[in-house]
C-alpha positions as CSV (number, residue, x, y, z in Angstrom):
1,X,135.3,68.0,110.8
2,X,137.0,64.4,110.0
3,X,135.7,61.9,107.8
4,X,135.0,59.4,110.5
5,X,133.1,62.1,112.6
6,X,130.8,63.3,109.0
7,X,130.0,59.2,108.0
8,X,129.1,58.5,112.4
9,X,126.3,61.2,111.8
10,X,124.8,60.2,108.4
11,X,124.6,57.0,109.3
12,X,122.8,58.3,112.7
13,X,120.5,60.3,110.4
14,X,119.9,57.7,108.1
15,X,119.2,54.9,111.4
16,X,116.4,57.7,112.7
17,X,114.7,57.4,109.7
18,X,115.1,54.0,108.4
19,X,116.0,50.4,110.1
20,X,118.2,47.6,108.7
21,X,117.3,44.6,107.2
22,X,118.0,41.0,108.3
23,X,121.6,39.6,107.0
24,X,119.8,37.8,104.2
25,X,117.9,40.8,102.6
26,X,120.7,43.4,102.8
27,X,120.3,43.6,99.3
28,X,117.0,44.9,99.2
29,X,118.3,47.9,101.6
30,X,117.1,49.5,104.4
31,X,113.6,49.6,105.5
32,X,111.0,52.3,106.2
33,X,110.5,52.5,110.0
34,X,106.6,52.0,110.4
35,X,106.0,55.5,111.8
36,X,107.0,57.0,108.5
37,X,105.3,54.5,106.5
38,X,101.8,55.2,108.4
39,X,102.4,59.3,107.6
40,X,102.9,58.5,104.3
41,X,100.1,56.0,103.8
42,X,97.5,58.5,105.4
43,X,99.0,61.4,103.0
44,X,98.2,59.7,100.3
45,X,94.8,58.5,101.3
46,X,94.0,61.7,102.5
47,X,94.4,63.7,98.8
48,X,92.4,60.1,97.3
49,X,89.4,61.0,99.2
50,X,89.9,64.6,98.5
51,X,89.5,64.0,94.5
52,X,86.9,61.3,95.1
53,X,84.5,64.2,96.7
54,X,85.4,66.2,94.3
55,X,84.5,64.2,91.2
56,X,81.6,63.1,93.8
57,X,80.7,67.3,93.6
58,X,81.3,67.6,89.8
59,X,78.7,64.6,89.1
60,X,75.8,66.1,91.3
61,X,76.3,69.5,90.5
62,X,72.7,71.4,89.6
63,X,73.4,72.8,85.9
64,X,70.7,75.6,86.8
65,X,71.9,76.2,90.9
66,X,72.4,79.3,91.6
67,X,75.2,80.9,94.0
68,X,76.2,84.5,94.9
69,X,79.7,84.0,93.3
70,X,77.8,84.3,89.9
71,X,77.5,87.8,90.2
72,X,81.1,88.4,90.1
73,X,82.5,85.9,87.7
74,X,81.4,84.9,84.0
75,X,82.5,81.9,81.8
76,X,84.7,82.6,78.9
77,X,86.3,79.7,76.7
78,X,85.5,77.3,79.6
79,X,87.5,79.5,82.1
80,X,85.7,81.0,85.0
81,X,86.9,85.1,85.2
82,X,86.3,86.8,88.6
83,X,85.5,90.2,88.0
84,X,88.0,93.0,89.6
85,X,85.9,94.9,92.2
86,X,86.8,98.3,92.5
87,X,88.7,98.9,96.1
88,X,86.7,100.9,98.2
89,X,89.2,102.0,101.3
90,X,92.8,102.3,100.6
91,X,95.6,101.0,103.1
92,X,96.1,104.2,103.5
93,X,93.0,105.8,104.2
94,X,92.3,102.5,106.3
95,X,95.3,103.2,108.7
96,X,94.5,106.8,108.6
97,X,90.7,105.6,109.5
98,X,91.6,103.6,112.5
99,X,94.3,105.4,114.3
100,X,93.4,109.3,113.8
101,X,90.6,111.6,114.8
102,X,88.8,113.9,112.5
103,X,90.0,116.8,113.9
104,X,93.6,115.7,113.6
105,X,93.0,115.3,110.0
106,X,90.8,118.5,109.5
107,X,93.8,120.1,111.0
108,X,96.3,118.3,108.8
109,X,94.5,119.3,105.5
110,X,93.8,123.6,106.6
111,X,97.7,123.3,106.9
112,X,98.3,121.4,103.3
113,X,95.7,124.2,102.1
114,X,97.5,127.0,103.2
115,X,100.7,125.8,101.8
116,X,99.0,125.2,98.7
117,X,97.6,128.9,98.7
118,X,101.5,130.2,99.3
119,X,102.5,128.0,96.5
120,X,100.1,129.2,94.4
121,X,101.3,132.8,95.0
122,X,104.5,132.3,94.6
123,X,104.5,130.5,91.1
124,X,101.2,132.6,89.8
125,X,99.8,129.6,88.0
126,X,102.6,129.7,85.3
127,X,102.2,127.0,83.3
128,X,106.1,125.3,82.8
129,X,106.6,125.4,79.0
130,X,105.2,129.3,78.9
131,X,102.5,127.9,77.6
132,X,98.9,129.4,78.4
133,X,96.5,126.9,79.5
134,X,93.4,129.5,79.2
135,X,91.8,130.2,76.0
136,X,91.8,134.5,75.0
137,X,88.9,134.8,72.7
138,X,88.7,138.4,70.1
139,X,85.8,138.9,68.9
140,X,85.2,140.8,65.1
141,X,82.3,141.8,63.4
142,X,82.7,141.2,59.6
143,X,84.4,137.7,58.4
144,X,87.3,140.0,56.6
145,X,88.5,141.6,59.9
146,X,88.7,137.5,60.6
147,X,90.7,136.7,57.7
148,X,93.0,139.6,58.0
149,X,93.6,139.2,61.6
150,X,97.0,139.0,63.1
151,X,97.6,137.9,67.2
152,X,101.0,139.5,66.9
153,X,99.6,142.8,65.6
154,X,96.7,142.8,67.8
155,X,98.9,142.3,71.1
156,X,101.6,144.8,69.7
157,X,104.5,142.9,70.3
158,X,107.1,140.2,68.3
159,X,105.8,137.0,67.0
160,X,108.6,134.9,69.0
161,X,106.2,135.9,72.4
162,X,103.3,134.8,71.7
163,X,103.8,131.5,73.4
164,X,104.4,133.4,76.1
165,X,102.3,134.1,79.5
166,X,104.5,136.2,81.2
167,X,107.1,138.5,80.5
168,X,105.6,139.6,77.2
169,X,106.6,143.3,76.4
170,X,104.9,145.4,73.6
171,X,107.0,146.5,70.6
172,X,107.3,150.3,71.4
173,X,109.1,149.0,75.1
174,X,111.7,147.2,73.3
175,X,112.5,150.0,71.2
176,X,112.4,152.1,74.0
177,X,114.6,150.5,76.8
178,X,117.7,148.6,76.6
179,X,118.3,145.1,76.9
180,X,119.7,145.4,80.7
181,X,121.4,141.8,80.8
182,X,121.2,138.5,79.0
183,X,120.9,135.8,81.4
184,X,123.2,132.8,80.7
185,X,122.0,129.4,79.0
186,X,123.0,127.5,82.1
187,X,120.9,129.6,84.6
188,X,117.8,129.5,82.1
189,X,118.0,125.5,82.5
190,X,118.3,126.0,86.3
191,X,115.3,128.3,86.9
192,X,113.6,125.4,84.8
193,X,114.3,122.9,86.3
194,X,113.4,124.8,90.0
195,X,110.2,125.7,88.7
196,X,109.6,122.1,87.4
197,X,110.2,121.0,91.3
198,X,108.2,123.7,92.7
199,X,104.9,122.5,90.7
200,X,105.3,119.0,91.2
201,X,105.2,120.1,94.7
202,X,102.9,121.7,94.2
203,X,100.7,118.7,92.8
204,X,101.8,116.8,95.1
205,X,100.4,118.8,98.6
206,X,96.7,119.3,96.1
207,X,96.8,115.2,96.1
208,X,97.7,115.2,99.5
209,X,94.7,117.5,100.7
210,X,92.5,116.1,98.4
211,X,92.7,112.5,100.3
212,X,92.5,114.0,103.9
213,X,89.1,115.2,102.9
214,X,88.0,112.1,101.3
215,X,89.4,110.5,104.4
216,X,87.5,113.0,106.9
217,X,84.6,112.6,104.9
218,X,84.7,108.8,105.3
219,X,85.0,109.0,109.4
220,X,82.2,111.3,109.4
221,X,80.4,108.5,107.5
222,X,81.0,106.0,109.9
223,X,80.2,108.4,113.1
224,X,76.7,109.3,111.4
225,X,75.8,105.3,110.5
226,X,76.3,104.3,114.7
227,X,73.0,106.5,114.7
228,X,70.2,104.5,114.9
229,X,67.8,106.3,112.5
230,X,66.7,104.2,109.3
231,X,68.7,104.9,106.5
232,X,69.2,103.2,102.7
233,X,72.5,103.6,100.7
234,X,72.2,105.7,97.7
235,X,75.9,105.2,96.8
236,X,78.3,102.9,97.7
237,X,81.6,104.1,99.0
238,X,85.1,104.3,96.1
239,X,88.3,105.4,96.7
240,X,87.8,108.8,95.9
241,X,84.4,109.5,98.2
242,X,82.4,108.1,100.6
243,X,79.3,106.4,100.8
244,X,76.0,108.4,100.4
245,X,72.9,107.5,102.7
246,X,69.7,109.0,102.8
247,X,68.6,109.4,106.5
248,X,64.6,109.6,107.7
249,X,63.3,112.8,108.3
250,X,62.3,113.5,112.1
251,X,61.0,116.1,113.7
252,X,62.9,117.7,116.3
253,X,61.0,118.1,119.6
């Protein structure tokens, strides 16, 4: 693009926006067209009459009126704070909500269930570290059986198991049997690490199961309140249950 060509449409730009000036005030430049000038005039009268109500509002304002905003705000060094309300439907559980049935989601959580169940069966609830989450309680009769008591003795087996929950042989097996391979460092970090995947898998499909029934509990909130029976909420609805109503008795005919 020449010269010439860029300068022809500035100054066509510029002559849409503005208009010249007579030959004795070419000094002064160009001049605001009158359309512009009228949008800009009624901008800036428009924000004047804006803080004019305002400070209108702040001088008429009631001290002791009271508004429902209260309730979820308090002053604090001259600030107002809004108080965080706790979210009651997820997006997820919303989009869930409006484009799913109940049985689809009844159906959807048997399924993470049983997966769960096969999970569990497979890993045996071993904790990852070898570490037992359960408490094993011995019970003594005198306070110096307490004092004298050894775990190590007690289970018959080596003090360097003891952390162990599994795989925990007894003193006389070691002697007994030989030590039939030693599995390499390597493969040890491995079986680690696959067991580490396989219970935060695990977690996972117990989270995911765990909001399709708070979710199918929600729906079959909703589908009991189009029922026209009087009810009052007892508890209102959170993110991890749904809301509780008490229903009138009536007798069935």
């Amino acid at each position: 693009m020449s010269a010439a060509f860029r300068k022809a449409a500035k100054t066509r730009q510029r002559e849409h926006r503005e208009r010249s000036q007579p030959g004795f005030r070419k000094r002064l430049g160009l001049l605001e067209k009158k359309k512009d000038y009228k949008l800009r005039a009624n901008d800036y009268h428009k924000k004047q009459d804006f803080l004019r109500a305002l400070r209108k509002k702040a001088l008429e304002k009631n001290p002791d009126e009271f508004y429902y905003k209260m309730t979820r705000a308090k002053l604090q060094d001259g600030v107002h704070i809004f108080k965080d309300n706790k979210e009651e439907v997820t997006a997820e559980q919303l989009k869930l909500m409006r484009t799913q049935d109940i049985k689809y989601i009844e159906m959807k959580r048997v399924a993470e269930a049983k997966k769960i169940e096969r999970l569990k069966s497979e890993l045996h609830l071993l904790d990852v570290q070898g570490k037992q989450q359960n408490k094993h309680v011995f019970f003594f009769d005198t306070k110096k059986e307490v004092e004298q008591f050894d775990v190590a003795t007690h289970l018959q087996t080596a003090p360097e198991l003891l952390d162990r929950v599994y795989n925990r042989p007894r003193i006389e097996t070691l002697q007994k049997e030989r030590v039939k391979g030693v599995t390499p460092q390597t493969r040890l970090k491995r079986i680690a690490k696959e067991r580490q995947k396989q219970y935060d898998c695990l977690t996972q499909r117990i989270e995911r199961e765990k909001q399709l029934f708070v979710v199918a509990q929600k729906i079959q909130t909703r589908k009991d309140l189009m029922d026209k029976t009087q009810k009052v909420k007892v508890k209102k609805e959170t993110v991890n249950s749904p809301a509780i109503y008490r229903f009138q008795t009536r007798r069935k005919r």
